[in-house]
VEXBA-979766 format. One line per 2 residues: number of its first residue (from 1); for each residue x, y, z of N, C-alpha, C. Coordinates in steps of 0.02 Angstrom, whole numbers, plus 50000, padded with zeros to 5 digits. Atoms other than C-alpha are relative to their C-alpha. Layout:
N
NUM> X Y Z X Y Z X Y Z | ...
END
This chain:
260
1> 49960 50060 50014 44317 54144 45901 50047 49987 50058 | 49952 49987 49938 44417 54057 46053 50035 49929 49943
3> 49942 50028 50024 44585 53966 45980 50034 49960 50055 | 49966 50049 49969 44660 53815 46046 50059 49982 49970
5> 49940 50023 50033 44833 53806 45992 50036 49937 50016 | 49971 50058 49999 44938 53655 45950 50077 50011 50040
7> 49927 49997 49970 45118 53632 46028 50046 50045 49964 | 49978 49953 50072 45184 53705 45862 50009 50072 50023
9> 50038 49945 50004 45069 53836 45877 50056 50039 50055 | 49987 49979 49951 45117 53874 46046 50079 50021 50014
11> 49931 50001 50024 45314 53865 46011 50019 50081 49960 | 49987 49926 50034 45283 54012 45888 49986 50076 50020
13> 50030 49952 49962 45194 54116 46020 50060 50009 50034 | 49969 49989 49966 45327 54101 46115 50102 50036 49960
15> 49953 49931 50039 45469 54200 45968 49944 50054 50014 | 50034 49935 50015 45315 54324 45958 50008 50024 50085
17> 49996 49948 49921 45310 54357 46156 50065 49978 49995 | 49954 49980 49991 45483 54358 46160 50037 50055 49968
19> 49975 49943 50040 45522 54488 46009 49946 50059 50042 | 50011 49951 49967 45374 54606 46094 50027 50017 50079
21> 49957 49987 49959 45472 54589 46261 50060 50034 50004 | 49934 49979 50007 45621 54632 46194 50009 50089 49984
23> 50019 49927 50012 45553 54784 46103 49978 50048 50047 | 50014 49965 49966 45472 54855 46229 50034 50019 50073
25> 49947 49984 49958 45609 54844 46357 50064 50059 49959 | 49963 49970 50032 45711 54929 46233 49974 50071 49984
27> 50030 49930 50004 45580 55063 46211 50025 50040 50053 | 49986 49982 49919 45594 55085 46407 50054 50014 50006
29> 49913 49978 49955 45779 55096 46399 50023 50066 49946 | 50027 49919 50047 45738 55257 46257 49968 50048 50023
31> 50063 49956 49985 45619 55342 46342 50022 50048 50071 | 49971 49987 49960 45705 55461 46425 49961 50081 50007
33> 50029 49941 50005 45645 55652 46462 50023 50025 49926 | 49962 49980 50077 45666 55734 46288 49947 49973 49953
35> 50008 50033 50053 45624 55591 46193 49920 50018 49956 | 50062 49992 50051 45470 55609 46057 49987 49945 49993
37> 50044 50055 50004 45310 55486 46060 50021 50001 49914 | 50003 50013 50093 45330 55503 45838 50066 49956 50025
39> 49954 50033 50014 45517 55433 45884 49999 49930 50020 | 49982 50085 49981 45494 55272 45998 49947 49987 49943
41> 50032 50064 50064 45346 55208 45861 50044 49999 49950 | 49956 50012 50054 45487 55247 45729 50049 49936 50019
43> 49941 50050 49951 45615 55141 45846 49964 49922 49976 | 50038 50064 49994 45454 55013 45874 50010 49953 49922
45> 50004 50010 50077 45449 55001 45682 50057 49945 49987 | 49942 50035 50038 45617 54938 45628 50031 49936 50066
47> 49997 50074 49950 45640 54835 45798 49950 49940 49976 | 50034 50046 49987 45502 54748 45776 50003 49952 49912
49> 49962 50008 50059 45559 54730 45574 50054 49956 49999 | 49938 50042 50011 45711 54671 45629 50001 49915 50022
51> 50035 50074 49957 45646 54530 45736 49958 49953 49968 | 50029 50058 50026 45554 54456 45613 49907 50021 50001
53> 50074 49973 49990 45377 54531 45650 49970 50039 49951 | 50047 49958 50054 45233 54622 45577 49941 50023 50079
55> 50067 49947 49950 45131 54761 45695 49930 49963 49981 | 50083 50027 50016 44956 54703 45730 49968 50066 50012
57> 50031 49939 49989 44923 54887 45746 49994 50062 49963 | 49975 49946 50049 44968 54976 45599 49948 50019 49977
59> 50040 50003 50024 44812 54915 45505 49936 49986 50039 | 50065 50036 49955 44692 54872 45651 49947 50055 50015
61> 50056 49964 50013 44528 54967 45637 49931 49966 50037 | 50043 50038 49958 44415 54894 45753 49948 50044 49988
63> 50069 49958 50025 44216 54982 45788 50020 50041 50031 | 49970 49941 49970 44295 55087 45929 50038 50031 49984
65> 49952 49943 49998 44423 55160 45854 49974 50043 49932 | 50014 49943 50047 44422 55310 45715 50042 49974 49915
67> 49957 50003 50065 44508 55229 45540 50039 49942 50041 | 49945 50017 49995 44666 55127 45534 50058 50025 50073
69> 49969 49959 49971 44755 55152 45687 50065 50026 49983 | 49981 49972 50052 44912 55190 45576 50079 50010 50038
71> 49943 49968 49976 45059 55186 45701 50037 49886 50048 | 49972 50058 50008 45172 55031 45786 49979 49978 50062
73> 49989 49995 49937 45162 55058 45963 49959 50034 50035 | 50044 49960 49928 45034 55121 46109 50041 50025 50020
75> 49973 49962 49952 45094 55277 46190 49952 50026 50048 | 50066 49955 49969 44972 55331 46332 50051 50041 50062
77> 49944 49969 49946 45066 55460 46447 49963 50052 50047 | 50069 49958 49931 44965 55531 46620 49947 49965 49996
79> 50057 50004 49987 44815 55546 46603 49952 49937 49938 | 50025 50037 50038 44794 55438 46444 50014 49925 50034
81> 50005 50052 49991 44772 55254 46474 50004 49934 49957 | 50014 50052 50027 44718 55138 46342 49997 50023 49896
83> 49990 50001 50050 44762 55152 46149 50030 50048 49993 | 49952 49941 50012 44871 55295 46154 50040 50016 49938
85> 49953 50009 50063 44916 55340 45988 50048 50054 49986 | 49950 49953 50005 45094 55426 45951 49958 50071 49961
87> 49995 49933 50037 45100 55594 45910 50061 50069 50021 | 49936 49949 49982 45215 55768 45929 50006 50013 50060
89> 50009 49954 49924 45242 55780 46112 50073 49942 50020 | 49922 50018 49956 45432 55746 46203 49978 49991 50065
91> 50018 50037 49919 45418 55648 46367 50041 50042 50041 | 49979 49946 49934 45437 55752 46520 50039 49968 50056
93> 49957 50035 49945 45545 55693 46678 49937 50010 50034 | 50058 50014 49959 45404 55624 46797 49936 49966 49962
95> 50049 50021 50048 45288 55570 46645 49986 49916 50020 | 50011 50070 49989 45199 55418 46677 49981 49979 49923
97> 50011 50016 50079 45208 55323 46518 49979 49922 50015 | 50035 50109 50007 45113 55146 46468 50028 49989 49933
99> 50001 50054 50060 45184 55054 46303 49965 49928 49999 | 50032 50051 50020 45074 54945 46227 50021 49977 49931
101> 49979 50018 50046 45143 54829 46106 49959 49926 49951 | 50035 50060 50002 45065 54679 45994 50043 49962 49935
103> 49968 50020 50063 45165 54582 45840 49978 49917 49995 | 50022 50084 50039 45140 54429 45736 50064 49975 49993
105> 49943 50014 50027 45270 54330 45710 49981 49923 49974 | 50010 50076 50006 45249 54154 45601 49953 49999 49998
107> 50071 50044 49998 45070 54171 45599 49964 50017 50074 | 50037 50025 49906 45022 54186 45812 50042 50079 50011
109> 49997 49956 49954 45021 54345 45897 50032 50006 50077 | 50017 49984 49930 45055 54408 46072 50035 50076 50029
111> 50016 49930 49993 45034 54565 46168 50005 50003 50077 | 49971 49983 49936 45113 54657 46326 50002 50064 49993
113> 50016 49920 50005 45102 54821 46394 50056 50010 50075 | 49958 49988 49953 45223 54905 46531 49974 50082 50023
115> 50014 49925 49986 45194 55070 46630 50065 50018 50041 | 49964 49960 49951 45319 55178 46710 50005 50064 49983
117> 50029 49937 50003 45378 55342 46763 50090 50017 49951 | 49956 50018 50043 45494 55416 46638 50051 50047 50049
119> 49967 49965 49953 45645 55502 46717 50030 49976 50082 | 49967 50034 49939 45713 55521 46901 49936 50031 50050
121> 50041 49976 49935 45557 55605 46971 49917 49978 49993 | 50061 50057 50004 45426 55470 47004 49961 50020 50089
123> 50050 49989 49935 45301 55504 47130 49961 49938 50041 | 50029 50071 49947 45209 55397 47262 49921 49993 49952
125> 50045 50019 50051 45025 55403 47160 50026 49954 49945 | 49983 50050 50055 45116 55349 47010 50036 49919 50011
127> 49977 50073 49986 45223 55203 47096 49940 49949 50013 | 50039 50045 49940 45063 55148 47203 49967 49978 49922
129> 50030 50004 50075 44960 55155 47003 50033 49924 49971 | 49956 50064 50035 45106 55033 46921 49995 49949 50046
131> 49984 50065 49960 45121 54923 47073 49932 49971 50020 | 50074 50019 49991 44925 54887 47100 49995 49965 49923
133> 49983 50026 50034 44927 54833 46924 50024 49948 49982 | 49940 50058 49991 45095 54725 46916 49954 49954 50062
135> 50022 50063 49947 45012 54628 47073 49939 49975 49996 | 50056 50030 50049 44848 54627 46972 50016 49935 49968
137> 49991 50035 50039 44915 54556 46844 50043 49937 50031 | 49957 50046 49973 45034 54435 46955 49932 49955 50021
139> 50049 50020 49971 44872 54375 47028 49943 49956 49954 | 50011 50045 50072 44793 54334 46861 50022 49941 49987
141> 49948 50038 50021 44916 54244 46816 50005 49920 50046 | 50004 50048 49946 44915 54133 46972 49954 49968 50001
143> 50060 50038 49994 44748 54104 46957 49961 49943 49930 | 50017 50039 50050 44759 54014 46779 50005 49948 50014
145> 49980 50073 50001 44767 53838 46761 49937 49958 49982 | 50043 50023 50022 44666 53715 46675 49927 49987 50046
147> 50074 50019 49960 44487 53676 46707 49981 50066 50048 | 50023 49935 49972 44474 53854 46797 49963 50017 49948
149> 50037 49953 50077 44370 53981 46709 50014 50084 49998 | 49969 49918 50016 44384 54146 46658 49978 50062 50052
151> 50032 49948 49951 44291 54234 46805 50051 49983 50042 | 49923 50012 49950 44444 54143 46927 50029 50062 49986
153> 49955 49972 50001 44556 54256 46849 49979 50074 50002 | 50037 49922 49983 44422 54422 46830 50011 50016 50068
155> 50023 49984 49937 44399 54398 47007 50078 50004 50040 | 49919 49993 49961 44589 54374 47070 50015 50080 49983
157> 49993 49948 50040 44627 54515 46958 49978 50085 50049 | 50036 49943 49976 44486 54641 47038 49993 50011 50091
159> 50004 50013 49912 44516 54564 47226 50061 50056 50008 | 49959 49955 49983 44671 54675 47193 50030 50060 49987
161> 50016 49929 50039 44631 54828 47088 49941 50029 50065 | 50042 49949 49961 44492 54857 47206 50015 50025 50072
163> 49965 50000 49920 44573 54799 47384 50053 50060 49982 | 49939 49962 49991 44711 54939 47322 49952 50067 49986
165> 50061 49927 49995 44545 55075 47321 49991 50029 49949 | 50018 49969 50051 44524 55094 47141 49925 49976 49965
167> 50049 50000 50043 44369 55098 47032 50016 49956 49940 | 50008 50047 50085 44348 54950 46873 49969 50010 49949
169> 50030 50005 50062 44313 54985 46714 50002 49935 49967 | 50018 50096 50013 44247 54811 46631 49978 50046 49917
171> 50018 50002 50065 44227 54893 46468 50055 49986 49957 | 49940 50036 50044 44413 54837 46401 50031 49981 50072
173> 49972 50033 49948 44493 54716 46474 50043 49949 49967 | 49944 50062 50023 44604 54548 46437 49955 49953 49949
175> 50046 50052 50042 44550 54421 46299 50043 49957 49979 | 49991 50060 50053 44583 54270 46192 50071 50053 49957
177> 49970 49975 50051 44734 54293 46058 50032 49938 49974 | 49987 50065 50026 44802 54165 45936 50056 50030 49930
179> 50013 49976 50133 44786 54186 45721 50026 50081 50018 | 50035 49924 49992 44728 54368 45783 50035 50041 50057
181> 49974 49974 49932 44771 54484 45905 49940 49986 50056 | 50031 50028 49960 44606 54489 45995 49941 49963 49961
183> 50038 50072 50025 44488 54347 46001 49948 49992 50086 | 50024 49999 49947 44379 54301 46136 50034 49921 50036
185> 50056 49969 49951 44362 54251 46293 50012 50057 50015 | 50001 49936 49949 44338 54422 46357 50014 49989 50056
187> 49997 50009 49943 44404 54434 46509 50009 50082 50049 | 50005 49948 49954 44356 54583 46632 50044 49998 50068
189> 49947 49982 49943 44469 54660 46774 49962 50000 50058 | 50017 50022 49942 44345 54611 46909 49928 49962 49953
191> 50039 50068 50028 44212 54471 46917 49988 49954 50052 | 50020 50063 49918 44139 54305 47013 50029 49957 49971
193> 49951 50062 50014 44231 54159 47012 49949 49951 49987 | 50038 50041 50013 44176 54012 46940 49921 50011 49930
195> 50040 49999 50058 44085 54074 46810 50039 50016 49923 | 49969 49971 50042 44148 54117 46614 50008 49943 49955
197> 49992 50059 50032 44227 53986 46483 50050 49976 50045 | 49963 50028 49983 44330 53849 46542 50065 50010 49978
199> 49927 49974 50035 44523 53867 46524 50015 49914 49956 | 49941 50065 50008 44623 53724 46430 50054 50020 49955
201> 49929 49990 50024 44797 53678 46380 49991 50013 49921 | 50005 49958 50078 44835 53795 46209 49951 50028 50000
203> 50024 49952 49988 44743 53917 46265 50028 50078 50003 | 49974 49928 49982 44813 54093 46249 49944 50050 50008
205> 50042 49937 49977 44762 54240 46336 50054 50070 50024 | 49955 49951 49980 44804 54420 46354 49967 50024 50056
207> 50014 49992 49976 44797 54468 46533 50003 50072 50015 | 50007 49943 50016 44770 54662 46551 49975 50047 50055
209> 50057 49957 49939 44712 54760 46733 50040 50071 49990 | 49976 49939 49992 44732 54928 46718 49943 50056 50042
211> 50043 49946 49943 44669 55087 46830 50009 50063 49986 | 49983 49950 49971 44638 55254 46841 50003 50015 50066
213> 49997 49977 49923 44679 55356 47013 49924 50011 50029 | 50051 49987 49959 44489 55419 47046 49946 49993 49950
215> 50054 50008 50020 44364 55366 46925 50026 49943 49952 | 50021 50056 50031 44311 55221 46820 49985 50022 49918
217> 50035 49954 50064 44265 55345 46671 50038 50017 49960 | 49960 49996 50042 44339 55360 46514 49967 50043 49943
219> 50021 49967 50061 44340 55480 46357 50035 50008 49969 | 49955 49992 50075 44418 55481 46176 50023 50057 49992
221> 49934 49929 50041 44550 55604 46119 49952 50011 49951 | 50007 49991 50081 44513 55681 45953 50007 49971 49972
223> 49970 50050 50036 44625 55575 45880 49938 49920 49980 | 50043 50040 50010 44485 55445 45896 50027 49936 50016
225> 49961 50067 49986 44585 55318 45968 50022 49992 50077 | 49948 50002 49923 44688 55375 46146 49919 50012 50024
227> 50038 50016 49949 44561 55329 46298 50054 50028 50047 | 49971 49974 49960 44606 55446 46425 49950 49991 50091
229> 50031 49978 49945 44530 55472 46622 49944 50047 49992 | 50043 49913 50000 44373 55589 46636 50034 50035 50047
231> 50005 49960 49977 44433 55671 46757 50076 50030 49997 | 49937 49963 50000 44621 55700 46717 50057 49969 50022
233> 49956 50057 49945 44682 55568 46853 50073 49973 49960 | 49975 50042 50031 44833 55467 46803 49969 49940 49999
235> 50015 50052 49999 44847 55297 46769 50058 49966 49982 | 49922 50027 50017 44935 55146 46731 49963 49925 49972
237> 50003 50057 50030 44918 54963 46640 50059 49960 49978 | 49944 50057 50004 45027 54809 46645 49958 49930 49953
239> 50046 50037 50041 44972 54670 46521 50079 49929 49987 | 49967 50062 50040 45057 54486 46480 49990 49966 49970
241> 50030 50065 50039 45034 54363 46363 50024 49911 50022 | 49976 50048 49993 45020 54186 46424 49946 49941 49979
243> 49999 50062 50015 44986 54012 46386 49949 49960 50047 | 49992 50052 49945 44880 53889 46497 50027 49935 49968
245> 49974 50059 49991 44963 53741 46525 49982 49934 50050 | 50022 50048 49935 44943 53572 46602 50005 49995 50075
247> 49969 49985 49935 45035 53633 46742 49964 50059 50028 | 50025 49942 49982 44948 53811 46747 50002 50053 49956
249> 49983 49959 50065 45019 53963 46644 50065 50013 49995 | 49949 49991 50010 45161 53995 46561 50009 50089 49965
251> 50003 49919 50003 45209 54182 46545 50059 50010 49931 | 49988 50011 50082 45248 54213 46344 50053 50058 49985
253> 49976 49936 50006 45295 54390 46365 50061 50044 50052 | 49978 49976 49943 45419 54414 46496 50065 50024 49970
255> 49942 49956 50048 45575 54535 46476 50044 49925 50023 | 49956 50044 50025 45734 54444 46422 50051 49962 50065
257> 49983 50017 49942 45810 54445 46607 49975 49948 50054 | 50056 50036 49961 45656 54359 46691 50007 49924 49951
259> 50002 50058 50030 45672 54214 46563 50021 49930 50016 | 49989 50071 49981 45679 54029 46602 50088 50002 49968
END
């Protein structure tokens, strides 16, 4: 299903990416060495409660994952990457952590993800990880605008995940979001331009490049849910939710500082 939202629509996307902005900067300003992955989804919980929201992740059971995923908030920390689900483990000083967040608010979704390193001892792998990413995703972003298509932005996307010497996984990637959290178009972290669906205005999309350090290869926790590295590597993923617009895109999810 791809969703064309009305002005309305689009109005209400824009409380929902602004309450998961808020939350997840607030996670970030929690997440200190010490802290316990069970405590920020408790945090995520009643923030995102207070704001008016409802987790699109509590109950979301997709074919990949194992059950209900059952928690508020993506924690993936190192070597994990992509659905990271809380559990008993206190964040270390140097920990590379990703929050992934998604909430409804009013009906319309939207969904942002942040990586950093937790602490004061951040390494050069892990900076170069987050900042290949962030300029992914900056690049995306640039490359929306009506009448483009969805390979424009694969291909901006992977001109700068790969130019920064990493390997693409195209098996999750950015999509459609509206009603739902995801929705199609699929959109892969590299790609040819000019091919895919057409963009137009009230269009939302979640844009999503993420990397491991030395392989492309991924394998499930136990848990049946956290997507980690095969080989151990770190990683990192930056994700926004935006809008196209007549003008191009409008960025849904941005922290509270960055705001128009």
């Amino acid at each position: 299903m791809i969703e064309i939202l009305s002005p309305a629509e689009v109005a209400r996307a824009r409380s929902a990416g602004a309450l998961v902005a808020d939350v997840l900067q607030e996670l970030r300003r929690t997440s200190t060495p010490g802290t316990n992955l069970l405590d920020l989804d408790r945090l995520a919980a009643t923030l995102i409660a207070d704001g008016g929201g409802t987790s699109c992740y509590v109950d979301y059971a997709p074919s990949f994952g194992r059950g209900p995923f059952g928690h508020h908030v993506c924690t993936a920390v190192n070597d994990a990457v992509l659905h990271g689900r809380p559990h008993d483990r206190a964040l270390a000083d140097g920990d590379l952590l990703t929050l992934d967040l998604a909430v409804t608010v009013d009906g319309i979704a939207a969904d942002s993800a942040i990586s950093f390193v937790v602490g004061d001892r951040a390494d050069a792998e892990s900076l170069a990880l987050i900042d290949a990413t962030e300029r992914a995703l900056a690049a995306g972003i640039a490359a929306t605008r009506p009448d483009a298509r969805t390979g424009d932005i694969s291909h901006a996307i992977g001109t700068v995940l790969g130019g920064s010497g990493y390997a693409i996984n195209t098996q999750f990637g950015g999509h459609g979001i509206g009603s739902t959290m995801h929705q199609d178009p699929h959109i892969t972290n590299t790609g040819r331009p000019g091919r895919g669906y057409r963009l137009r205005p009230g269009l939302l999309l979640a844009l999503e490049p993420w990397v491991m350090a030395d392989t492309a290869e991924l394998v499930t926790d136990d848990d049946g849910w956290t997507l980690r590295s095969a080989t151990g590597c770190r990683t990192a993923h930056s994700e926004h939710t935006i809008a196209v617009t007549r003008d191009g895109a409008e960025i849904l999810t941005l922290p509270r500082h960055l705001r128009p």
